[in-house]
C-alpha positions in Angstrom: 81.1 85.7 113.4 81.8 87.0 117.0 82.8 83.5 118.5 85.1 83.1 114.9 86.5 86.9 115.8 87.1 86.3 119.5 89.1 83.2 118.8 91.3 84.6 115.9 92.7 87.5 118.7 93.3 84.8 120.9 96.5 84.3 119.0 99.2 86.9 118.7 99.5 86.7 114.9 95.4 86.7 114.4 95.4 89.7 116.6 98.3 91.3 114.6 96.6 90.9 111.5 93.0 91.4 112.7 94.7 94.9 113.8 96.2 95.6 110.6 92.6 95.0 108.5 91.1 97.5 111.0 93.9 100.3 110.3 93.7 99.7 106.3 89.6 100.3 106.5 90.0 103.2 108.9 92.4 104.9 106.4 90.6 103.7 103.3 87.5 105.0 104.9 89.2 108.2 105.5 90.9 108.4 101.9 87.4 107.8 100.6 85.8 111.2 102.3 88.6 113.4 101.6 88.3 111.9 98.1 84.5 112.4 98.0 84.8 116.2 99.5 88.0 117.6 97.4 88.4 115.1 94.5 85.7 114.2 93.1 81.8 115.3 91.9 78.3 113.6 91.0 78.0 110.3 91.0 81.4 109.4 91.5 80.8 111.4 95.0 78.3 109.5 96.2 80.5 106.6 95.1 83.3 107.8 97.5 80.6 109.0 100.3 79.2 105.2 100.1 82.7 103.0 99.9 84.0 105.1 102.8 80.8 104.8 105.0 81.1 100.8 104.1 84.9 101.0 104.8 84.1 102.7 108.5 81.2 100.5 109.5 83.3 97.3 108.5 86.0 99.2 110.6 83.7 99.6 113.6 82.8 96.2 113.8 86.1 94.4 112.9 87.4 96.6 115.8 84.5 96.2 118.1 83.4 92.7 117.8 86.2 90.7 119.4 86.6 91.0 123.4 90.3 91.8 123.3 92.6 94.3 125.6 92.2 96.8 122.7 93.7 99.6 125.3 96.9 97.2 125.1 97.2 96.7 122.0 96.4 100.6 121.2 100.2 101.3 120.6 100.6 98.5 117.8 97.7 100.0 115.8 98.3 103.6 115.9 101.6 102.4 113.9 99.9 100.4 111.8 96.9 103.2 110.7 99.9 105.6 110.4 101.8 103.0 108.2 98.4 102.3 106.3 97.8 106.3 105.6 100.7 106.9 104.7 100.8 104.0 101.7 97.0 104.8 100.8 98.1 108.9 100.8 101.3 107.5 98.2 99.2 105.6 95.9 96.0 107.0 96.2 97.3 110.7 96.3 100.3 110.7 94.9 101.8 112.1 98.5 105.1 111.7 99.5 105.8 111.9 103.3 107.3 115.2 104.4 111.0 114.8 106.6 108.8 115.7 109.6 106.2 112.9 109.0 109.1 110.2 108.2 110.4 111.3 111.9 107.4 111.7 113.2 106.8 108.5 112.1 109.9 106.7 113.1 108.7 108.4 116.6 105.2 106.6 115.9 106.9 102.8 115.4 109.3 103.8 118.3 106.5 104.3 120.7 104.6 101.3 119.3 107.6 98.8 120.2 107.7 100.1 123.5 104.4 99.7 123.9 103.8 96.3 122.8 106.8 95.0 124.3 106.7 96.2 128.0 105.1 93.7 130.4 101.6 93.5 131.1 
């Protein structure tokens, strides 16, 4: 599975999407707690403690496993967790982003470009 990982991020595109799957469990992990603590009670807690531990783990390792310059491509998935949380926080939530977090945002996906576009 490592050697499989390692040679997916040897491509831009396998990188790119290997980087968005990491975001969406990290926020879906994070949905899941907030959901388990505020939302929810009994077994359908324990249901939300349990997908978002399995949601964090598979985070951990899809994040961890590949030997990749994860500190270069740090700015590309801060925008795409923030892009992620903010679609799970819409549908899962029912939360609409805030005129501050739409800047903040656009501040986010600024930064991100830069980022991922400057040299090595």
């Amino acid at each position: 599975m490592k050697e499989l990982l390692d040679q997916f991020v040897g491509y831009r595109t396998g990188a790119l999407v290997l980087l968005l799957a990491a975001a969406f469990l990290e926020a879906y992990g994070d949905s899941c707690f907030q959901a388990g603590l505020n939302r929810s009670s009994g077994v359908s807690r324990m249901f939300a403690f349990l997908l978002g531990a399995s949601s964090l783990v598979s985070y951990g390792l899809v994040v961890n496993a590949p030997r990749w310059e994860f500190g270069k491509l740090l700015g590309v998935y801060v925008v795409f967790f923030f892009l992620c949380a903010q679609i799970i926080a819409r549908l899962k939530f029912a939360q609409v982003p805030t005129t501050p977090v739409v800047v903040g945002g656009a501040m986010i996906v600024a930064g991100g470009l830069i980022i991922s576009m400057s040299g090595p």
